[in-house]
PyMOL Python script that loads the backbone (N, CA, C, O; Angstrom):
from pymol import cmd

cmd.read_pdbstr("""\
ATOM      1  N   UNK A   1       0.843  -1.190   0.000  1.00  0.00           N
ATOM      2  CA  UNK A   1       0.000   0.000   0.000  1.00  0.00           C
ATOM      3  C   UNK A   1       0.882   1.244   0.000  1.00  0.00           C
ATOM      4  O   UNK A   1       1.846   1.377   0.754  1.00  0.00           O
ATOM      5  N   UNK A   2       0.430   2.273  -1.022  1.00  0.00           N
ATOM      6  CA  UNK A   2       1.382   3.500  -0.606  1.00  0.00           C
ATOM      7  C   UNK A   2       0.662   4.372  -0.059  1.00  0.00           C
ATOM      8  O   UNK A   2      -0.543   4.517  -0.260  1.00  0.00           O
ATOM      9  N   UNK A   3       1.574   5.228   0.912  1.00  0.00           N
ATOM     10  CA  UNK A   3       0.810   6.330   1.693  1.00  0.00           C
ATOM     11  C   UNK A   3       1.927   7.492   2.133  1.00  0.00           C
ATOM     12  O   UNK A   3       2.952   7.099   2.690  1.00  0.00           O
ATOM     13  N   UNK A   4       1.780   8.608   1.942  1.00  0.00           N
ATOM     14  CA  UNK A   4       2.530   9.643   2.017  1.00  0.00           C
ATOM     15  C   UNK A   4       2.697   9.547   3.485  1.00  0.00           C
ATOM     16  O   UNK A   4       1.804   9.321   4.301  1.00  0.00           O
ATOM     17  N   UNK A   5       4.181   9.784   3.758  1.00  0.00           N
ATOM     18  CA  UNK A   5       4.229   9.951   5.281  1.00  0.00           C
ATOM     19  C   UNK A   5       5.220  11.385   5.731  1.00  0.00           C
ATOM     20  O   UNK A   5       5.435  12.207   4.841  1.00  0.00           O
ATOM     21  N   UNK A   6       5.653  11.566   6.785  1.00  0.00           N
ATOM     22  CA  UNK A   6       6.602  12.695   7.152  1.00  0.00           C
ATOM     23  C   UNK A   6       7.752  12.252   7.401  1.00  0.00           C
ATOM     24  O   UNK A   6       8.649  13.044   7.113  1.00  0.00           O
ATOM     25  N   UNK A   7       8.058  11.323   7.812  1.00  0.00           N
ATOM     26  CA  UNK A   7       8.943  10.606   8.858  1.00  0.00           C
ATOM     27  C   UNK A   7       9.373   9.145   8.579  1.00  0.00           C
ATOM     28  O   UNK A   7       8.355   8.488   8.360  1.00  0.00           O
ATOM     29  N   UNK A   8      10.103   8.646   8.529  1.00  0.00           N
ATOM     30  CA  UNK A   8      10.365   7.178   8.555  1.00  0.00           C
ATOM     31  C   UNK A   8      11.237   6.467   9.500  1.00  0.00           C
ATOM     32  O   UNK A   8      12.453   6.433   9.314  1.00  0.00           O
ATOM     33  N   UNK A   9      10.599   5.820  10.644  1.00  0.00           N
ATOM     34  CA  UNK A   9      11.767   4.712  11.276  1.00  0.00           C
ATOM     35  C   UNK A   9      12.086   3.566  11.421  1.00  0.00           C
ATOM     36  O   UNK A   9      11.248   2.688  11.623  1.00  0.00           O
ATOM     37  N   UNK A  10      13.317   3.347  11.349  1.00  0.00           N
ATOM     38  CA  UNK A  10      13.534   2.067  10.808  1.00  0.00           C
ATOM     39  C   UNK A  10      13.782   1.082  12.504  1.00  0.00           C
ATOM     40  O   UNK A  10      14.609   1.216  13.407  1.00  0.00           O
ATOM     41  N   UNK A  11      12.714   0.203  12.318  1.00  0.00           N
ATOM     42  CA  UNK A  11      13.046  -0.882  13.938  1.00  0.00           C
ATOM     43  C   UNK A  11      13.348  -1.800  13.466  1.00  0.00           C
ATOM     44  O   UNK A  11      13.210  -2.700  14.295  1.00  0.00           O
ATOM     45  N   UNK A  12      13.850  -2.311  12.207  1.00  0.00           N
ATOM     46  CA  UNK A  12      13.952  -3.803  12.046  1.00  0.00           C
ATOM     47  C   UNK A  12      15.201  -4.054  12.890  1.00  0.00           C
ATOM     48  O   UNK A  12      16.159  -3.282  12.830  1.00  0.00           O
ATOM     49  N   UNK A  13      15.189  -5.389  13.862  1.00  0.00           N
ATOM     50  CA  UNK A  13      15.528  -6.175  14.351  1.00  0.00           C
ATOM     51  C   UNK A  13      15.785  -5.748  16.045  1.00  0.00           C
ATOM     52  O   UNK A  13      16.493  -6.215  16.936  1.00  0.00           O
ATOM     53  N   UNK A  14      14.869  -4.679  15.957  1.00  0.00           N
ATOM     54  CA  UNK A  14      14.377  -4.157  17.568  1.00  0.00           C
ATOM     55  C   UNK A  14      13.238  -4.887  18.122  1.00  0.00           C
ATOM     56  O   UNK A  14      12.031  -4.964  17.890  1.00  0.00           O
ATOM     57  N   UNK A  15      14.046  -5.376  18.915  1.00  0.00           N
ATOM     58  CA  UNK A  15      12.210  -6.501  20.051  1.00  0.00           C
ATOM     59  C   UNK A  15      11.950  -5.301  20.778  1.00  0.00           C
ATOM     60  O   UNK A  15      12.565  -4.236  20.819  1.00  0.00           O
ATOM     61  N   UNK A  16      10.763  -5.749  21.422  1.00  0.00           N
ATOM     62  CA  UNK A  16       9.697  -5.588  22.152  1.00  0.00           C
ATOM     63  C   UNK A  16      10.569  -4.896  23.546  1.00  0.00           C
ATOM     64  O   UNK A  16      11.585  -5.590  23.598  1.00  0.00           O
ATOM     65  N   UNK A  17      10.625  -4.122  24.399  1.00  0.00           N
ATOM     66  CA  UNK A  17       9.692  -2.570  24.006  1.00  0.00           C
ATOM     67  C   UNK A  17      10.162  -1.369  23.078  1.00  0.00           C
ATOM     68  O   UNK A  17       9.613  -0.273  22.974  1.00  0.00           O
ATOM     69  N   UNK A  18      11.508  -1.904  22.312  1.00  0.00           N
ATOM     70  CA  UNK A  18      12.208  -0.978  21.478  1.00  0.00           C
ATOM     71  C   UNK A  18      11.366  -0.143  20.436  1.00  0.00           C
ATOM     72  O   UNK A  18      11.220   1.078  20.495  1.00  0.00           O
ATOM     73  N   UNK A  19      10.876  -0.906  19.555  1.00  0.00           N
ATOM     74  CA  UNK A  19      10.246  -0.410  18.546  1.00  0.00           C
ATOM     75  C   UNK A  19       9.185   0.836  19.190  1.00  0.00           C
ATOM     76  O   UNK A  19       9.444   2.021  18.975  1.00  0.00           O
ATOM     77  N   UNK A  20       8.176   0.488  19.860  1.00  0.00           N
ATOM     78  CA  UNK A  20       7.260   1.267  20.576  1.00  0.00           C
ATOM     79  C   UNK A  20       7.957   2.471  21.248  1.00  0.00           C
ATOM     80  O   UNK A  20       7.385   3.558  21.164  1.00  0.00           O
ATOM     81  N   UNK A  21       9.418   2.371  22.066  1.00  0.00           N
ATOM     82  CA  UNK A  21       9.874   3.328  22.591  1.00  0.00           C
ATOM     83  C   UNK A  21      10.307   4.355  21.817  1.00  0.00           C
ATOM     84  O   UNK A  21      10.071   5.530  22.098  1.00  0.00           O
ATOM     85  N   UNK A  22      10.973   3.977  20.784  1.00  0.00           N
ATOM     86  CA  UNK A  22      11.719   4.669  19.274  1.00  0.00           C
ATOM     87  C   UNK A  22      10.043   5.357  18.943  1.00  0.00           C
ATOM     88  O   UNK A  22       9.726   6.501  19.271  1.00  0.00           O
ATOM     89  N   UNK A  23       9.298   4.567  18.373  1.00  0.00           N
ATOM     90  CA  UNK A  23       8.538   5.586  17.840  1.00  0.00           C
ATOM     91  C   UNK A  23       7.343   6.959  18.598  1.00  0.00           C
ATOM     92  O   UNK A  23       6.623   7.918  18.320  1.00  0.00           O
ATOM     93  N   UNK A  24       7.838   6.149  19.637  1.00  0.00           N
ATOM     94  CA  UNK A  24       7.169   7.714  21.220  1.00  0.00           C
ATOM     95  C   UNK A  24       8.099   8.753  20.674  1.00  0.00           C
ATOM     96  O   UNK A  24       7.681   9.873  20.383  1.00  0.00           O
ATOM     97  N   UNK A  25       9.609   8.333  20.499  1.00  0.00           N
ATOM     98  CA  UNK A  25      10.334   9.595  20.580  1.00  0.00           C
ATOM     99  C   UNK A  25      10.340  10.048  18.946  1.00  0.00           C
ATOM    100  O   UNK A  25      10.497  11.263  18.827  1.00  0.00           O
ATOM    101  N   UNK A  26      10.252   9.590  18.137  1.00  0.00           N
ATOM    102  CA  UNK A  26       9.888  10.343  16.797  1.00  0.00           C
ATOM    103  C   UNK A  26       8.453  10.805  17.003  1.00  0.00           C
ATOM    104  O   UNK A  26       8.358  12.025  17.129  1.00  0.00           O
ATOM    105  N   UNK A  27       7.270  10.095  17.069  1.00  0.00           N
ATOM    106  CA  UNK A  27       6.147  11.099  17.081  1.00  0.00           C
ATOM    107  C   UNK A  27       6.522  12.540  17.802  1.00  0.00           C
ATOM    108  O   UNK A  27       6.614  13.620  17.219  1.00  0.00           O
ATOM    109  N   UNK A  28       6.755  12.241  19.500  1.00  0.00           N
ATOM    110  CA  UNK A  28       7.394  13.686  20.017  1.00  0.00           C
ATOM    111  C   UNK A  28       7.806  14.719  19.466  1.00  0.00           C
ATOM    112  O   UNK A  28       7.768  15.866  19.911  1.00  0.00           O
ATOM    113  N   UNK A  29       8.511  14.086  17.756  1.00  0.00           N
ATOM    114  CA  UNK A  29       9.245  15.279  17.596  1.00  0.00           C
ATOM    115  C   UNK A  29       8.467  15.581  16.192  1.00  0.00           C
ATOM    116  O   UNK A  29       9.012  16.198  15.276  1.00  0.00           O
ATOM    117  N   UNK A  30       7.536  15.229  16.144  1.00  0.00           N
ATOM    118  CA  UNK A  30       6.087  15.954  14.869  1.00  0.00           C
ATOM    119  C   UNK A  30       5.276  16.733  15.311  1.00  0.00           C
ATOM    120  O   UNK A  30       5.058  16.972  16.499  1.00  0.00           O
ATOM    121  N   UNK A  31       4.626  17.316  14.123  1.00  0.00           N
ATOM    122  CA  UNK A  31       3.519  18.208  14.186  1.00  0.00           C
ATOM    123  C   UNK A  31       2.251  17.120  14.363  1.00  0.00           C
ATOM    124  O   UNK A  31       2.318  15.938  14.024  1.00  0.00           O
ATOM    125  N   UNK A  32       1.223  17.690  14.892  1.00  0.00           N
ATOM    126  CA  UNK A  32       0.083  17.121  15.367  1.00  0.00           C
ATOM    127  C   UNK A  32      -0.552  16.847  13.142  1.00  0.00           C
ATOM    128  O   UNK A  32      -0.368  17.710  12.284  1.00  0.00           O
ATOM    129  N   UNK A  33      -1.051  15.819  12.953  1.00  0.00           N
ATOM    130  CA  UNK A  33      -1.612  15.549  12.141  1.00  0.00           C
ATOM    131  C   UNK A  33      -0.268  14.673  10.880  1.00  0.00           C
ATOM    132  O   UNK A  33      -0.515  14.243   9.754  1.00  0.00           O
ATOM    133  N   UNK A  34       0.942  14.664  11.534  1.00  0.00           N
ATOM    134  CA  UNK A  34       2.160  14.048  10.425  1.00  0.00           C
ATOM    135  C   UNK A  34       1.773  12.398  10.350  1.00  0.00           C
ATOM    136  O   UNK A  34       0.770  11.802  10.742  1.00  0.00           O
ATOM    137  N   UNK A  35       2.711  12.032   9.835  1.00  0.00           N
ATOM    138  CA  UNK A  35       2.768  10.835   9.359  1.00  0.00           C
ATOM    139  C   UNK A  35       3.813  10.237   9.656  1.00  0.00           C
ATOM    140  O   UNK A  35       4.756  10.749   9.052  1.00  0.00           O
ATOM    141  N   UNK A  36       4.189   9.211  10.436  1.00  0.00           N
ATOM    142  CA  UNK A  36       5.235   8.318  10.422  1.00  0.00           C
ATOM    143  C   UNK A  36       5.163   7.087   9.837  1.00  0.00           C
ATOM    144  O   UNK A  36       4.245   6.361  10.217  1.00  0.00           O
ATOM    145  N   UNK A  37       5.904   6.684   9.013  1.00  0.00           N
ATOM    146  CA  UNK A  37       5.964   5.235   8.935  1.00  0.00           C
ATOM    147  C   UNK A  37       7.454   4.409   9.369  1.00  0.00           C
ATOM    148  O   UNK A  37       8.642   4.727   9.323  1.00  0.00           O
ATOM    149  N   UNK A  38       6.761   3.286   9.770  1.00  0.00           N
ATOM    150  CA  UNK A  38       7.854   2.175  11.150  1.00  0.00           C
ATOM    151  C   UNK A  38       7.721   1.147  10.280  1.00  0.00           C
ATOM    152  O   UNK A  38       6.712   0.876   9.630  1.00  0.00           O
ATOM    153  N   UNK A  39       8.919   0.493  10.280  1.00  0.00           N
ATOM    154  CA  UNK A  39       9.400  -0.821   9.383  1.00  0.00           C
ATOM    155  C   UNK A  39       9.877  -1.484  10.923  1.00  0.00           C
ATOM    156  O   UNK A  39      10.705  -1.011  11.701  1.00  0.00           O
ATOM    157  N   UNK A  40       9.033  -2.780  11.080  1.00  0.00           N
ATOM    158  CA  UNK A  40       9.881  -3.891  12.125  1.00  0.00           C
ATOM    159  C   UNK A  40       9.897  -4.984  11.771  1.00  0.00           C
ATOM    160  O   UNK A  40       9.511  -5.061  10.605  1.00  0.00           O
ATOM    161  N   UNK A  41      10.283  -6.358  12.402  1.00  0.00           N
ATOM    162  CA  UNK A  41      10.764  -7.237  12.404  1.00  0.00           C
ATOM    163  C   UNK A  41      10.211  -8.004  13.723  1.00  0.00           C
ATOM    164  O   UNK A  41      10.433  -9.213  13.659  1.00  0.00           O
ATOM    165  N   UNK A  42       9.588  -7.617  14.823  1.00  0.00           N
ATOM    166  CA  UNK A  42       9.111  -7.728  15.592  1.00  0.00           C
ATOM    167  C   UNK A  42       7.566  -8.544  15.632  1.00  0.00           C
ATOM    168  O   UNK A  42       6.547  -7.855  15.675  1.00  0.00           O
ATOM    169  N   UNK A  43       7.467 -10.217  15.615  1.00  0.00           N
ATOM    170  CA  UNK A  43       6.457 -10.445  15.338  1.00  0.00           C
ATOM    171  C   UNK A  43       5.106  -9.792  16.510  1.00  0.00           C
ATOM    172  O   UNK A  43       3.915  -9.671  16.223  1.00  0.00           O
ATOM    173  N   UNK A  44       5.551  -9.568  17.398  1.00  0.00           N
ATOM    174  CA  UNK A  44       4.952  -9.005  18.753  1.00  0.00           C
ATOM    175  C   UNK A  44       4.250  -7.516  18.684  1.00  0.00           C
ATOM    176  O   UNK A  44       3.453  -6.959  19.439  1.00  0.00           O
ATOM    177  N   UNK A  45       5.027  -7.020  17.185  1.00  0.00           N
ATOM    178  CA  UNK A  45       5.242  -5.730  17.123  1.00  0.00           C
ATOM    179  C   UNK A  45       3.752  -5.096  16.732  1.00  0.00           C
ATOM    180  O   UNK A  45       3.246  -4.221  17.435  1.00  0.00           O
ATOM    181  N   UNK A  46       3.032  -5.677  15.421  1.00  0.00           N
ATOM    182  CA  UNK A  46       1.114  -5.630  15.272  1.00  0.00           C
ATOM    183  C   UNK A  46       0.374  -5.509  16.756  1.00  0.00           C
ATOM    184  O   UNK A  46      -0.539  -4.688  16.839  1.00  0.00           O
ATOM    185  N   UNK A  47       0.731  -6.306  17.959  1.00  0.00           N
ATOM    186  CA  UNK A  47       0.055  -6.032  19.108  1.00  0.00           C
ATOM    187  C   UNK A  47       0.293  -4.723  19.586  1.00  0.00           C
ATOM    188  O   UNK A  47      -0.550  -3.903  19.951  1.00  0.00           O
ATOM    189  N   UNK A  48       1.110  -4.646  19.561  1.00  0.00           N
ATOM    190  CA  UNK A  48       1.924  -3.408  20.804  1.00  0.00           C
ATOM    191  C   UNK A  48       1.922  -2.476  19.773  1.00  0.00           C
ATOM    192  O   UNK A  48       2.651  -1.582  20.203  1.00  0.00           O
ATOM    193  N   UNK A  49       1.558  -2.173  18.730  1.00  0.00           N
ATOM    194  CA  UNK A  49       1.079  -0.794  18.190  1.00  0.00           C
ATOM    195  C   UNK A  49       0.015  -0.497  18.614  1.00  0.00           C
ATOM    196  O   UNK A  49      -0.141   0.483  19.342  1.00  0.00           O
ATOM    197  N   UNK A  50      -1.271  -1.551  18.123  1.00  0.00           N
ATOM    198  CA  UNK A  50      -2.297  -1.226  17.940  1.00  0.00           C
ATOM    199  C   UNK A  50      -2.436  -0.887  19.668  1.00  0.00           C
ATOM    200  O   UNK A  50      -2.915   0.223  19.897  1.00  0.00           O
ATOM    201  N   UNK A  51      -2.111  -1.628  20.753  1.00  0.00           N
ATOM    202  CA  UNK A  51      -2.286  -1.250  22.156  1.00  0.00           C
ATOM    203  C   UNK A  51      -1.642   0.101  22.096  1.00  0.00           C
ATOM    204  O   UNK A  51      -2.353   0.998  22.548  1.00  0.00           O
ATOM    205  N   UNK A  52      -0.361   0.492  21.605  1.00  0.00           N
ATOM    206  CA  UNK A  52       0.056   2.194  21.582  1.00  0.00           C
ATOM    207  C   UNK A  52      -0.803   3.275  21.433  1.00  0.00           C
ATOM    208  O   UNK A  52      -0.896   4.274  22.145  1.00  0.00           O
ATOM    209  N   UNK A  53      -1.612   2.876  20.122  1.00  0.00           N
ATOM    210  CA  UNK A  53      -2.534   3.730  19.685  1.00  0.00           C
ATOM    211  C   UNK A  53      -3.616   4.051  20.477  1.00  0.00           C
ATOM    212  O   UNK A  53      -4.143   5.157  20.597  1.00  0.00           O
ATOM    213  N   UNK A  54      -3.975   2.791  21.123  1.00  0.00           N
ATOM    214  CA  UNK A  54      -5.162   3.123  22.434  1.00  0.00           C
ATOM    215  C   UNK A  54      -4.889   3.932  23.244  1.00  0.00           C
ATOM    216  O   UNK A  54      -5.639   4.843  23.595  1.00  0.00           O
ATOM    217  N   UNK A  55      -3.700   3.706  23.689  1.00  0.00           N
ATOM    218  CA  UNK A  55      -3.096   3.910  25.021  1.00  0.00           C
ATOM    219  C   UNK A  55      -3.050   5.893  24.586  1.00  0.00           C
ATOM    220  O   UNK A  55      -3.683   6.781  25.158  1.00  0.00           O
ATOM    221  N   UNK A  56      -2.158   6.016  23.515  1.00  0.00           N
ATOM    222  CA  UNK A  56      -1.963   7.525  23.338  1.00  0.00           C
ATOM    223  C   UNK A  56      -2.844   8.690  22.359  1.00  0.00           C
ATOM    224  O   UNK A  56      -2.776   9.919  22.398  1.00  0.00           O
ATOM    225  N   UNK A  57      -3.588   7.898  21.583  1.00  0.00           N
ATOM    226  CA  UNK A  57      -4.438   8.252  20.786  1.00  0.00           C
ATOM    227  C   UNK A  57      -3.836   8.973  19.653  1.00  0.00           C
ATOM    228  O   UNK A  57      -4.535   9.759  19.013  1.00  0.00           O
ATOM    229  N   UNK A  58      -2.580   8.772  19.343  1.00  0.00           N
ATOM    230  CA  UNK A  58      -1.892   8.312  18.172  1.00  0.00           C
ATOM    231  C   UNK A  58      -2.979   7.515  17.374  1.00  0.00           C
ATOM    232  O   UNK A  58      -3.623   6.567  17.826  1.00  0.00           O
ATOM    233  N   UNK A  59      -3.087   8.056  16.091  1.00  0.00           N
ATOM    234  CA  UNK A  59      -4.175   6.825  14.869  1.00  0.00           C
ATOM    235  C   UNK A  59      -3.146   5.926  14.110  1.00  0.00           C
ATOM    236  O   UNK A  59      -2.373   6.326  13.240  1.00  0.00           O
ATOM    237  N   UNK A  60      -3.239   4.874  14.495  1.00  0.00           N
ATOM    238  CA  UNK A  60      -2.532   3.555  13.402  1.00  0.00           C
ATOM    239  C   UNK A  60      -3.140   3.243  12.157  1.00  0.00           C
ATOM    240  O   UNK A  60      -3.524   2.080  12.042  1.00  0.00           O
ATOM    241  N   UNK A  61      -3.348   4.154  11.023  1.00  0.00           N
ATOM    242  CA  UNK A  61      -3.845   4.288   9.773  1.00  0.00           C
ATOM    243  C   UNK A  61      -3.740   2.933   9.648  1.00  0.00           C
ATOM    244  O   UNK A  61      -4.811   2.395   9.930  1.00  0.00           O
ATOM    245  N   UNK A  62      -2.907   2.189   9.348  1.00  0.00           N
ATOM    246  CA  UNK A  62      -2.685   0.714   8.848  1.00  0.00           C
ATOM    247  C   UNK A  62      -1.588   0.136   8.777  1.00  0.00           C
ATOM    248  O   UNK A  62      -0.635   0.882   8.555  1.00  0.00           O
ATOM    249  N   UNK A  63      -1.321  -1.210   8.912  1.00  0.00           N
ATOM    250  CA  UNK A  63       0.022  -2.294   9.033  1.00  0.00           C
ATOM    251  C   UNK A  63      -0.106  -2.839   8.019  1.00  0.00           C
ATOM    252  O   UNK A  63      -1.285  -2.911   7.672  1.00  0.00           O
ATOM    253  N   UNK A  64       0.799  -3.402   7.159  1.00  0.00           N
ATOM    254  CA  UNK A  64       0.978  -4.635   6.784  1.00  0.00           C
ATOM    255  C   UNK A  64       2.393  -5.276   6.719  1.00  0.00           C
ATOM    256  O   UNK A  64       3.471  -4.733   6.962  1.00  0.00           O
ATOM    257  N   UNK A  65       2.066  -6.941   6.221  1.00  0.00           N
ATOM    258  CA  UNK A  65       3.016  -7.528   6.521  1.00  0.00           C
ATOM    259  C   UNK A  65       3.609  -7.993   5.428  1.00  0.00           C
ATOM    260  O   UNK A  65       2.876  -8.184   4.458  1.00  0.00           O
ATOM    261  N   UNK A  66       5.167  -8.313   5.288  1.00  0.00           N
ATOM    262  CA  UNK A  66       5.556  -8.517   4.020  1.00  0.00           C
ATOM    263  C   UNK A  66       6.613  -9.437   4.067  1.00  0.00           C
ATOM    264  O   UNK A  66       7.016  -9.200   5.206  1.00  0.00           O
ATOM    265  N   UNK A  67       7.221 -10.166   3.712  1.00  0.00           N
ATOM    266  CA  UNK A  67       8.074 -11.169   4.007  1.00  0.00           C
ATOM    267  C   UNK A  67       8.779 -10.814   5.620  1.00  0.00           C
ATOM    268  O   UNK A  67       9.617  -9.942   5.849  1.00  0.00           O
ATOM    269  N   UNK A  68       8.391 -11.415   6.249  1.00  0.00           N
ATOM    270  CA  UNK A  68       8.171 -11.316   7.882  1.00  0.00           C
ATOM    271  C   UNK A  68       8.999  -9.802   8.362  1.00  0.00           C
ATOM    272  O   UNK A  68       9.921  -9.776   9.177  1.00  0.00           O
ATOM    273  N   UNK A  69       8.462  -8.648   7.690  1.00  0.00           N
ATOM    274  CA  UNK A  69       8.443  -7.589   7.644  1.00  0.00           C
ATOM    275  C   UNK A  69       7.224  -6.370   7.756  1.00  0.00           C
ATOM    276  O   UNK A  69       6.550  -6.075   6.769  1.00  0.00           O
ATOM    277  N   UNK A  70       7.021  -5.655   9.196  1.00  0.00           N
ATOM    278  CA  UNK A  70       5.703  -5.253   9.469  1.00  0.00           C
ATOM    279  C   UNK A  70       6.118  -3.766   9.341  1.00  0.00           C
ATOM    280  O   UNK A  70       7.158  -3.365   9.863  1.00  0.00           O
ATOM    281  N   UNK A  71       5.413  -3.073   8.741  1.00  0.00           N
ATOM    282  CA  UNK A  71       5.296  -1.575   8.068  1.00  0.00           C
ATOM    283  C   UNK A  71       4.145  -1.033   9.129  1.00  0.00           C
ATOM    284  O   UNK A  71       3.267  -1.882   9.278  1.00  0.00           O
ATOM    285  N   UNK A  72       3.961   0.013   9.800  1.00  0.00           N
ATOM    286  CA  UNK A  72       3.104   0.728  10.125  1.00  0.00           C
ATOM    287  C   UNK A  72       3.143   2.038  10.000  1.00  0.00           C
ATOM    288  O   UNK A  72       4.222   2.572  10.258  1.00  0.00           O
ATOM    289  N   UNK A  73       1.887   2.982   9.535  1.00  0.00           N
ATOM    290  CA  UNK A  73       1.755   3.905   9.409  1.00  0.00           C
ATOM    291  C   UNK A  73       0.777   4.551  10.815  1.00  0.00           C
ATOM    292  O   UNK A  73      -0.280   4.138  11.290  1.00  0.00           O
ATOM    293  N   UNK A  74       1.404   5.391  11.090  1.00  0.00           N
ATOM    294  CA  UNK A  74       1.191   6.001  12.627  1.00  0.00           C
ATOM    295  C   UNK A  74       0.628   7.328  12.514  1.00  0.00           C
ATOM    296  O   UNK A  74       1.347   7.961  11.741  1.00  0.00           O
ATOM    297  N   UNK A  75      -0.231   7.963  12.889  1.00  0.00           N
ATOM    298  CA  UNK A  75      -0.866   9.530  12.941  1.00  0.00           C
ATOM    299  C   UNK A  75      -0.541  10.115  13.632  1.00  0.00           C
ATOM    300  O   UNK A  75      -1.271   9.730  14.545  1.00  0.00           O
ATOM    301  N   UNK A  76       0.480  11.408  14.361  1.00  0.00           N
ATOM    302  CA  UNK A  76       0.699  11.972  14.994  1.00  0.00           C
ATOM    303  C   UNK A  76      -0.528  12.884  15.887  1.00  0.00           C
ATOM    304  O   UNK A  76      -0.542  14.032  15.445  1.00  0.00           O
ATOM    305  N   UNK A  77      -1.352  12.730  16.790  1.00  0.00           N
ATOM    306  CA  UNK A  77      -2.970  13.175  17.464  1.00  0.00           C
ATOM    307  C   UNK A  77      -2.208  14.655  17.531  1.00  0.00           C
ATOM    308  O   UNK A  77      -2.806  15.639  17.967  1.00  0.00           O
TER     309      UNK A  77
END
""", "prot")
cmd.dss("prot")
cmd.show_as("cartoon", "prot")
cmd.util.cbc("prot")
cmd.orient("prot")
């Protein structure tokens, strides 16, 4: 899927709570309404977004998965 973003970080081969921590501190540093997109490696990693997004009200536009490679696009609230 393509989707314009602001930002890109790269977590591949960051476990669990890395990825999630990395992308607290890039959203932090956006404008309210940007776009990040997160590349992991983290099969754990689909849970613990979508729980991020609850938790901060950050919008998780959408994931997908690609040769055991998970892309998320993140909304800066």
């Amino acid at each position: 899927m393509k989707m314009d973003y602001n930002k890109e970080l790269d977590a591949r081969g960051l476990n669990c709570p890395l990825p999630i921590l990395k992308t607290k501190k890039a959203l932090a540093d956006m404008l309210s309404g940007e776009i990040l997109r997160v590349i992991a490696t983290d099969p754990g990693a689909v849970r613990d977004f979508q729980a991020f997004a609850k938790q901060t009200g950050n919008e998780l536009l959408s994931h997908a998965e690609e040769e055991k490679e998970f892309t998320f696009f993140m909304k800066r609230k």
